[in-house]
C-alpha positions as CSV (number, residue, x, y, z in Angstrom):
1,X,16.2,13.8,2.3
2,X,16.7,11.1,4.9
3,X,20.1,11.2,7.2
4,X,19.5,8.4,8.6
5,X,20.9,5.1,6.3
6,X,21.4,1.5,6.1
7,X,24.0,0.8,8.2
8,X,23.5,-3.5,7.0
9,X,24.0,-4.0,11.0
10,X,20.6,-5.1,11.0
11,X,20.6,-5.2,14.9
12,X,21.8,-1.6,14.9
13,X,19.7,-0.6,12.5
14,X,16.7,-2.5,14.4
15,X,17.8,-0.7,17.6
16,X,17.8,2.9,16.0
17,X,14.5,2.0,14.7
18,X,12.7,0.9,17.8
19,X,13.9,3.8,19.7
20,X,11.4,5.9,17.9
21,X,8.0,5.8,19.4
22,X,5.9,5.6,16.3
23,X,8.4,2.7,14.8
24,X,7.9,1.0,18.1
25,X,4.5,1.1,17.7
26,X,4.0,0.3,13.8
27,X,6.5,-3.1,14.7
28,X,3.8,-4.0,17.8
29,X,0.7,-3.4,15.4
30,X,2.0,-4.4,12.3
31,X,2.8,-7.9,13.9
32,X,-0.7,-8.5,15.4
33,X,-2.1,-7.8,12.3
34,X,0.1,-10.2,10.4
35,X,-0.6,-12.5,12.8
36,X,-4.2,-12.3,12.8
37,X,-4.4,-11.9,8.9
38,X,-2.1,-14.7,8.5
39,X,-4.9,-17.1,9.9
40,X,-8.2,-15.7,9.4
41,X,-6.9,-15.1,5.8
42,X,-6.0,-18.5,5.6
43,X,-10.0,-19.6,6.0
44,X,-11.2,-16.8,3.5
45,X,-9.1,-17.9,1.1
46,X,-10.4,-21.6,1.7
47,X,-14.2,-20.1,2.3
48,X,-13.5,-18.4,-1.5
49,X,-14.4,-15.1,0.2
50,X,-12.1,-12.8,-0.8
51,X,-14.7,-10.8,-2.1
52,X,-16.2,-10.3,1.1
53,X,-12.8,-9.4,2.7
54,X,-12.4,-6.5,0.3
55,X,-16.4,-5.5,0.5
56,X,-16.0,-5.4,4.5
57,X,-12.7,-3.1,4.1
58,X,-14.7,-1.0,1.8
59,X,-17.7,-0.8,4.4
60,X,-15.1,-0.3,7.1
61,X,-14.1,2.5,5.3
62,X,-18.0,4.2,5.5
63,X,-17.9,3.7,9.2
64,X,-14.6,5.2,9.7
65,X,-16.7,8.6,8.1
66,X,-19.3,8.2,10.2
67,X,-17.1,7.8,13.6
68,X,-15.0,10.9,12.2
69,X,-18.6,13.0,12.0
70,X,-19.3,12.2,15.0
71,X,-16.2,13.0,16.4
72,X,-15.4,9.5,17.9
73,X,-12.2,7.0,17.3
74,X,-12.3,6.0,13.4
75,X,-11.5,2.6,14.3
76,X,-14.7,2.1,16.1
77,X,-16.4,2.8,13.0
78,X,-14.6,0.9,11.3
79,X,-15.6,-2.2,13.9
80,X,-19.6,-1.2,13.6
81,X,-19.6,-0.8,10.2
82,X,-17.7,-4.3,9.0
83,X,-19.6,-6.0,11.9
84,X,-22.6,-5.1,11.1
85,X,-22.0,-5.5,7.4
86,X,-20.6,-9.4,7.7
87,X,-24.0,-10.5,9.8
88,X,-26.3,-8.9,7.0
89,X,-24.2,-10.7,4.3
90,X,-24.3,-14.1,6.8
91,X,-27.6,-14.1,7.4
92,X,-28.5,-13.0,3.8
93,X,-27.2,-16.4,2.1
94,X,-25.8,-19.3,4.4
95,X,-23.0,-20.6,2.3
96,X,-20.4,-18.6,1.8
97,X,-19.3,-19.4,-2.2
98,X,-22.3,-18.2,-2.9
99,X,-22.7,-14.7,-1.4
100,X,-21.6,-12.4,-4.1
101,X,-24.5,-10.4,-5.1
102,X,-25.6,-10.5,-1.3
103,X,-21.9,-9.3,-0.6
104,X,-22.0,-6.3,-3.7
105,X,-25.7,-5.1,-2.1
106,X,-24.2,-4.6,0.9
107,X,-21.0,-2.8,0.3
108,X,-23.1,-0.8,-2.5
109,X,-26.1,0.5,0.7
110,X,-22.8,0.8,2.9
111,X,-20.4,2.6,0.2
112,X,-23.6,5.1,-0.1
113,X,-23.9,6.2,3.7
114,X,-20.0,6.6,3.8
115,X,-20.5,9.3,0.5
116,X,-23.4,10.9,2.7
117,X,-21.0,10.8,6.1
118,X,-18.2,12.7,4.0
119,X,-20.7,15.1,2.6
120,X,-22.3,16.1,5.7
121,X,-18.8,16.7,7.8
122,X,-17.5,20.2,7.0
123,X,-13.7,20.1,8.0
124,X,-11.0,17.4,6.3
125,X,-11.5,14.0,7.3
126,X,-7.9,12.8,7.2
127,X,-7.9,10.2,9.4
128,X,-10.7,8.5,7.9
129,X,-9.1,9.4,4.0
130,X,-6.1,8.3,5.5
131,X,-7.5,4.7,5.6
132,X,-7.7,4.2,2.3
133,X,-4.0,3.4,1.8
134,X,-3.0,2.7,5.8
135,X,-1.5,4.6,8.5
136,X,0.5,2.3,10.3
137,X,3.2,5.1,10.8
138,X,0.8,7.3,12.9
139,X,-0.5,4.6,14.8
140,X,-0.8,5.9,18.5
141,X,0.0,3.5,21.5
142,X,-3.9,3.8,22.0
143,X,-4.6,1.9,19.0
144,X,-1.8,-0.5,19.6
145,X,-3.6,-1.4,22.7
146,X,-7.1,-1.6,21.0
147,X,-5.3,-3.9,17.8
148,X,-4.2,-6.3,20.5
149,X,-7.6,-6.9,22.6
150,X,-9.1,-7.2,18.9
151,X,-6.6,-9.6,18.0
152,X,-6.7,-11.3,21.2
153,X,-10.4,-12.4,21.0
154,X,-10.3,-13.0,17.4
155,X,-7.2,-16.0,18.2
156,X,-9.4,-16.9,21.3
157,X,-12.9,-17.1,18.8
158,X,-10.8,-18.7,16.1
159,X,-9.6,-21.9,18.5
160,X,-13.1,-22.0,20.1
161,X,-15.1,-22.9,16.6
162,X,-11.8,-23.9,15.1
163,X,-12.9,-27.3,13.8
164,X,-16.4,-26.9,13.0
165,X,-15.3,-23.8,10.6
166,X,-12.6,-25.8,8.6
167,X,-15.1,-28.4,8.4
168,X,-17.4,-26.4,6.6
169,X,-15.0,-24.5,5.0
170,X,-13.5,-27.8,3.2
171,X,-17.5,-28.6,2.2
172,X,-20.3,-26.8,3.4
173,X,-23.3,-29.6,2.4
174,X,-21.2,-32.1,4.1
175,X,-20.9,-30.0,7.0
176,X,-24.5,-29.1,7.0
177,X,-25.8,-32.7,6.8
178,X,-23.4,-33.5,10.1
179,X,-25.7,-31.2,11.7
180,X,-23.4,-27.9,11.7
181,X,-25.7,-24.5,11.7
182,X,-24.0,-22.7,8.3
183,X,-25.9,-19.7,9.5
184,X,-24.4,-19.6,12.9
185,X,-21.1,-20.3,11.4
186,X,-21.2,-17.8,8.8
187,X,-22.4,-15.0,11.3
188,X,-19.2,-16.1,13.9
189,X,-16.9,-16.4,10.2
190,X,-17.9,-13.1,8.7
191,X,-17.4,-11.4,12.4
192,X,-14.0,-12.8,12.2
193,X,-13.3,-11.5,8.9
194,X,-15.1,-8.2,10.1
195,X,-12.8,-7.6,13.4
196,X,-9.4,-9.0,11.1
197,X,-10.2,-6.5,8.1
198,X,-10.6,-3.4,10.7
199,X,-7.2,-3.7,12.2
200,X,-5.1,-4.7,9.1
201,X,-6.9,-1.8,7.4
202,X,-4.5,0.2,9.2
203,X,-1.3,-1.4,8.1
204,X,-2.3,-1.4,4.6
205,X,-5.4,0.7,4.0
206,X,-8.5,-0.3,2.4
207,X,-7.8,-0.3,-0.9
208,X,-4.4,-2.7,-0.6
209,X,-6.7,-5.0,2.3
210,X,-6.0,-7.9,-0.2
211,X,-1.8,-8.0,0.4
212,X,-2.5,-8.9,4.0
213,X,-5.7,-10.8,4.6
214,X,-5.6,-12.6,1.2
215,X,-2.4,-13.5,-1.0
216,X,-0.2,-15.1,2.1
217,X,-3.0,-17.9,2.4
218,X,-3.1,-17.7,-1.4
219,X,0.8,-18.5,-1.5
220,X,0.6,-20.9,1.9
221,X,-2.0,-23.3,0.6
222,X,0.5,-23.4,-2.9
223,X,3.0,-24.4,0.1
224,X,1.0,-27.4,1.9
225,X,-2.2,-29.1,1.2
226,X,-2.2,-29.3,5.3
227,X,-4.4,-26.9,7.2
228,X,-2.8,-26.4,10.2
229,X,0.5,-26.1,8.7
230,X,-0.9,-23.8,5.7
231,X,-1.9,-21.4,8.4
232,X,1.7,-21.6,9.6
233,X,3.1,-20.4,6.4
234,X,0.4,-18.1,5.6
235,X,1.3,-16.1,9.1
236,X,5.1,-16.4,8.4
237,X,4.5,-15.0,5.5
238,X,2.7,-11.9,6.6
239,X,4.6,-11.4,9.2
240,X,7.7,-11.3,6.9
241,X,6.7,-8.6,4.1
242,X,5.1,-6.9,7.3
243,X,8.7,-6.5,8.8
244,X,10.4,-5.7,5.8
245,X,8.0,-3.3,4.7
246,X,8.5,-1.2,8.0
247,X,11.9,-1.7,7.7
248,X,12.5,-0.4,3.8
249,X,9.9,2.4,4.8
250,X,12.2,3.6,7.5
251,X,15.1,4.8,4.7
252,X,12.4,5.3,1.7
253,X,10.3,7.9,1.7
254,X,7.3,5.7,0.0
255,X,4.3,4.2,1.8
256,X,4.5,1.4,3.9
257,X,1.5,-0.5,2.3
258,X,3.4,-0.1,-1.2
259,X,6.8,-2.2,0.1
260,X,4.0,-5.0,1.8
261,X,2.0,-5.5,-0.9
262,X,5.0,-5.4,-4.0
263,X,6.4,-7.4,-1.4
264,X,3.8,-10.4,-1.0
265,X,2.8,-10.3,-4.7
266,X,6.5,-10.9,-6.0
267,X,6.5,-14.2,-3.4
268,X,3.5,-15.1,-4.6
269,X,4.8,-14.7,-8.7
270,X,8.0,-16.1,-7.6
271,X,6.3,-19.5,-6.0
272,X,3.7,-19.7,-9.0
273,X,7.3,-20.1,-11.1
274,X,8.7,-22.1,-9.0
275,X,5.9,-24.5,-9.0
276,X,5.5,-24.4,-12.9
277,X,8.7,-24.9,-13.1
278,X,9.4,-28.0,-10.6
279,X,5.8,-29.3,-12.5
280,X,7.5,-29.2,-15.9
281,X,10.4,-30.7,-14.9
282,X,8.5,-33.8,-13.3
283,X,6.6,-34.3,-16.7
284,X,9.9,-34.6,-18.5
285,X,10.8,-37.1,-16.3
286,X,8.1,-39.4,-17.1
């Protein structure tokens, strides 16, 4: 049982928090992550590639097995593998909407060297089983440090080819018959994508990779038909069922990833009614 409890002083209780090492470090980590999830989410939700988000998490997953047999840093694995994985889906079909068998061939090849990794390492890979749901608790101040270079070139690569990717994002033919190169965007995009999966995969683990990188953008474009601003919302949003999952996980005994995603998927239920509502009353109006 838990001595420690909620005090609902939320500056002392923030203070007791953060004087623990590994709550210091899940707040850092957890808010890059949201941050970075918050927009490249944002374009994968307007790319319709979600499917390649949860492929890459899954292929992440292979390459944290591999890094673990060969006795190296999971998350480097986990950067290979999704990097490598997004350029053969890129450069496999140019437009993204249309990548799904190209996307399930992949994660299938992938998926099939991860079984082989496990098989052939003879002790207990928990750090790379503990992937699969997150492990934003154990994070170490190393990883903290190697979340925030990731997340700093992914916000540098993001403002470099900012415009050229929501063009083709809002329509690829148009975008193509400006002159754009959908292969060299899709290779920078799915890199993104790769780089942003690997790092929230530790907050919320691969099988949850959708409550991060995927239903805040769902719920911000709901919110405004404005990119910019959508991203806005889409980043608030993460960072906010981020926070209060660390926080509720402090007093419950529960995973962290289980209070962020029931978190995120009740907003997005709760602004689906909202909108339904405020929809039906305008037609009664008229």
């Amino acid at each position: 049982m838990n001595p420690i409890t909620f005090s609902f002083n939320i500056i002392q209780d923030l203070k007791l928090m953060l004087g623990y090492g590994f709550m210091l470090h899940a707040f850092e980590a957890g808010t890059i992550v949201a941050i970075i999830a918050g927009i490249v989410g944002y374009f994968v939700v307007l790319r319709r590639s979600s499917f390649a988000a949860h492929a890459l998490s899954h292929i992440g997953f292979a390459g944290a097995a591999g890094a673990v047999l060969m006795g190296v840093n999971p998350i480097f694995g986990l950067l290979v593998f999704t990097s490598s994985g997004g350029i053969i889906m890129a450069l496999l079909e140019r437009k993204a909407a249309s990548r799904d068998v190209e996307i399930g061939t992949v994660l299938a090849f992938m998926l099939g060297l991860g079984v082989l990794f496990i098989s052939l390492y003879s002790g207990y890979a928990t750090e790379a089983y503990s992937l699969l749901f997150g492990e934003i608790l154990g994070i170490s101040s190393a990883n903290v440090t190697i979340t925030l270079v990731a997340g700093l070139v992914i916000l540098l690569a993001v403002s470099l080819i900012y415009h050229p990717l929501l063009f083709s994002s809002l329509d690829e033919d148009v975008a193509e018959a400006k002159g754009l190169s959908m292969i060299w965007i899709g290779i920078l995009f799915m890199l993104l994508v790769a780089v942003a999966t690997s790092i929230a995969v530790q907050v919320v683990g691969v099988l949850l990779i959708f409550a991060l990188m995927v239903t805040p953008a769902a719920i911000a474009m709901r919110l405004s038909k404005k990119p910019f601003r959508g991203m806005m919302i889409s980043v608030a949003i993460a960072l906010l069922v981020t926070w209060f999952g660390l926080f509720v996980s402090f007093y419950e005994p529960y995973p962290v990833s289980f209070f962020i995603a029931s978190a995120v998927f009740l907003l997005y239920l709760l602004t689906r009614g909202l909108q339904k509502i405020t929809n039906f009353s305008l037609t009664e109006r008229k």
